[in-house]
C-alpha positions, 0 to 999 in steps of 0.5 A, a space after each residue: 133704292 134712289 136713281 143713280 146717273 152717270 158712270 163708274 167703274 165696278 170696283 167702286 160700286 160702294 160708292 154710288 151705293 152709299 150716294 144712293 143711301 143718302 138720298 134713300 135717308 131723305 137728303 135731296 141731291 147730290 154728286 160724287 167723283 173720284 179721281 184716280 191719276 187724274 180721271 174719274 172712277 167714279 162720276 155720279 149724281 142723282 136725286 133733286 136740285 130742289 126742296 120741292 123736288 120737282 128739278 132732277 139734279 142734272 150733270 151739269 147741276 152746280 152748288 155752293 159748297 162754302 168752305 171747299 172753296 178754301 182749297 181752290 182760293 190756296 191753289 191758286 197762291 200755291 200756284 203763284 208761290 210755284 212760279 216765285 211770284 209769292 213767297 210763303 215766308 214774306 210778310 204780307 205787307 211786302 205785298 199788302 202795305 197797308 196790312 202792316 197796321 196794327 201791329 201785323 208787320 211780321 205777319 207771314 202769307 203763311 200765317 194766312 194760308 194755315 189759319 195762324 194768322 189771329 184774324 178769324 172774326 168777320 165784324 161785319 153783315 153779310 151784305 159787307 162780304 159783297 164789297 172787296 174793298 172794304 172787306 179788305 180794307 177792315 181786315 187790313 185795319 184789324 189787330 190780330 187775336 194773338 200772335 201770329 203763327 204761335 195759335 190757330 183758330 179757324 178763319 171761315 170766311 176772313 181767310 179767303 179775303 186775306 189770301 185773297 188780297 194777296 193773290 190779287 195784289 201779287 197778279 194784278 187779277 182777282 181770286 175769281 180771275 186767276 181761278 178762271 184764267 189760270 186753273 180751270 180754264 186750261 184743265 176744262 173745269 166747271 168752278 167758278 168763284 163769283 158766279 155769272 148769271 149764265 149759270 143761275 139756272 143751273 144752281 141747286 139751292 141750299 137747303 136748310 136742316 129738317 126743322 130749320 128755316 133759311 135763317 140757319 146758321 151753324 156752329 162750328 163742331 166743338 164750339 157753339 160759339 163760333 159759326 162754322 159758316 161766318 159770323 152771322 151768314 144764312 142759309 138765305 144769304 148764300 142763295 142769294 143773287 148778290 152772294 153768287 155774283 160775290 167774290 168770297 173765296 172762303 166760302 162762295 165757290 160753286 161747282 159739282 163733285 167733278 170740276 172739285 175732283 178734277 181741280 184738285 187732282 193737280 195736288 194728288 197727281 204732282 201738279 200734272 192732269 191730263 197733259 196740263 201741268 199748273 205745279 212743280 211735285 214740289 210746288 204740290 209738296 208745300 201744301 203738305 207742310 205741317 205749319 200747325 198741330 193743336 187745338 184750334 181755337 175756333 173749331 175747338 178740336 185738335 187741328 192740323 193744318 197745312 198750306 191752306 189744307 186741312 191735314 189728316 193722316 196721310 190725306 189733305 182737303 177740307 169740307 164746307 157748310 153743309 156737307 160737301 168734302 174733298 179728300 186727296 190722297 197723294 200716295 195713290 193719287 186719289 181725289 174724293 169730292 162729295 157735294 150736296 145743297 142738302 145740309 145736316 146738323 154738323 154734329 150728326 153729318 157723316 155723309 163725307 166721311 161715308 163716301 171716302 170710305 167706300 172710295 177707299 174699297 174700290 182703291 184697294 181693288 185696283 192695288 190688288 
């Protein structure tokens, strides 16, 4: 069996087992955390930071987990609508004037924030993603798909320059900026959106699907048509320099299993972790509020969606590119975060699906 660091407690042995499995089954690297009223049961990592094999993932080892960085990129709106700087049921362009073209002058931030919004299409190349200001400003130019708030279809990589905009017109600082300064900051959390080069050597790349090279793109599960990673971005894009120093909240956000757990603890334990209180239990509560429930025309799948939050059951969270997963459970103040540079064909990926699984195990032995 795979060498397993770092600590948990016993009642949750099923979970570094089923990391362990994984790597067993020829996946690379990988780390797990679960966080039970915000500390961690369960912090454990182990395998490699490379395809060749050759660097030990370590614990300070971080990865692109692509669209996980959906959920962070909403904190920080949830945050801002909790002080009553940003009101979900404003148009956007009481904040973003020039988004009112185009016929979105009765688009609402909450159309963003739960995908109803009818701009999913990203028109542009990769290298587009890097420049801020012309993605926005391409966006704000757009007319949308249907109208806003009467469809869903999921907006992989144009949400997070939405919601984006957004928060940076509302606080005067970047998605990146008010994630650093106002969130990970106070809570000690190692996230980052736009990755200084400090940190590069502590990146574990991705690595592509066996028999797939760094030109893979996928689909997105249940439309072939739509790539769940973006419109034309590659493997070889997100390990590039230029996408880690890149602000691209939908999908650029770096971090391991921990700091993810961690931050989004705040939304499992009422808006308090640690001593650290960032929202209200009702500022908490609005991302739970059902905005959509049907078919999303993207995903091609019946969808539920929140405040910036994919809903399941009595759960909330979201999962990216490649594998990585966070799951929070407010009912027993449970936050399941798995990442991997390892990825699989989505249609084939279970590995999310397999750690909450075994999370759950050890929750129903504390509530004995």
């Amino acid at each position: 069996m795979a060498d397993i660091q770092g600590s948990y407690d016993n009642l949750f042995t099923a979970v570094p087992n089923a990391l362990a499995a994984m790597l067993d089954a020829g996946d690379a690297g990988g780390s797990v955390a679960v966080f039970v009223d915000g500390e961690p049961v369960v912090d454990v990592w182990g395998g490699f930071a490379d395809a060749d094999r050759t660097v030990p993932w370590e614990r300070d080892t971080i990865v692109n987990v692509w669209s996980v960085t959906k959920t962070m990129t909403a904190l920080c709106a949830l945050v801002l609508a909790d002080r009553g700087a940003l009101d979900p049921d404003t148009p956007v362009s009481r904040y973003w004037p020039e988004f009112a073209a185009a016929g979105k002058e009765k688009v609402l931030v909450r159309h963003l924030l739960s995908h109803t919004a009818g701009l999913p299409d990203w028109d542009g190349q990769a290298e587009d993603l890097y420049d801020w200001p012309s993605a926005t400003a391409r966006l704000a130019a757009r007319e949308p798909r249907w109208e806003p708030g009467t469809a869903a279809g999921y907006h992989s990589l144009t949400q997070g320059f939405l919601v984006g905009e957004v928060v940076r017109r509302v606080s005067g600082r970047s998605v990146g900026e008010f994630l650093a300064e106002e969130v990970t900051g106070p809570l000690g959390a190692d996230f980052h959106i736009g990755l200084a080069a400090e940190h590069d050597h502590r990146v574990a790349p991705s690595i592509p699907p066996t028999g797939q090279g760094e030109d893979y793109a996928a689909s997105a599960p249940g439309n072939p048509e739509g790539s769940e990673a973006g419109n034309g971005v590659r493997v070889r894009d997100g390990n590039s320099p230029a996408w880690r120093r890149a602000q691209i909240p939908a999908a650029s956000g770096f971090g391991n299993a921990r700091s993810v757990a961690l931050v989004q603890s705040l939304m499992a334990c009422g808006g308090e972790v640690r001593g650290v209180r960032l929202l209200s239990r009702a500022g908490c509560d609005r991302a739970w509020e059902e905005q959509f429930n049907g078919d999303d025309r993207v995903l091609g799948m019946p969808m539920r969606w929140g405040l910036g939050y994919g809903l399941f059951g009595t759960t909330y969270g979201w999962g990216g590119w490649g594998g990585s997963l966070v799951m929070i459970e407010p009912g027993s103040r449970m936050v399941v975060a798995y990442v991997t540079q390892q990825m699989r064909e989505p249609t084939e990926d279970t590995r999310g699906m397999e750690i909450v699984t075994a999370a759950y195990e050890g929750l129903q032995g504390l509530l004995v």
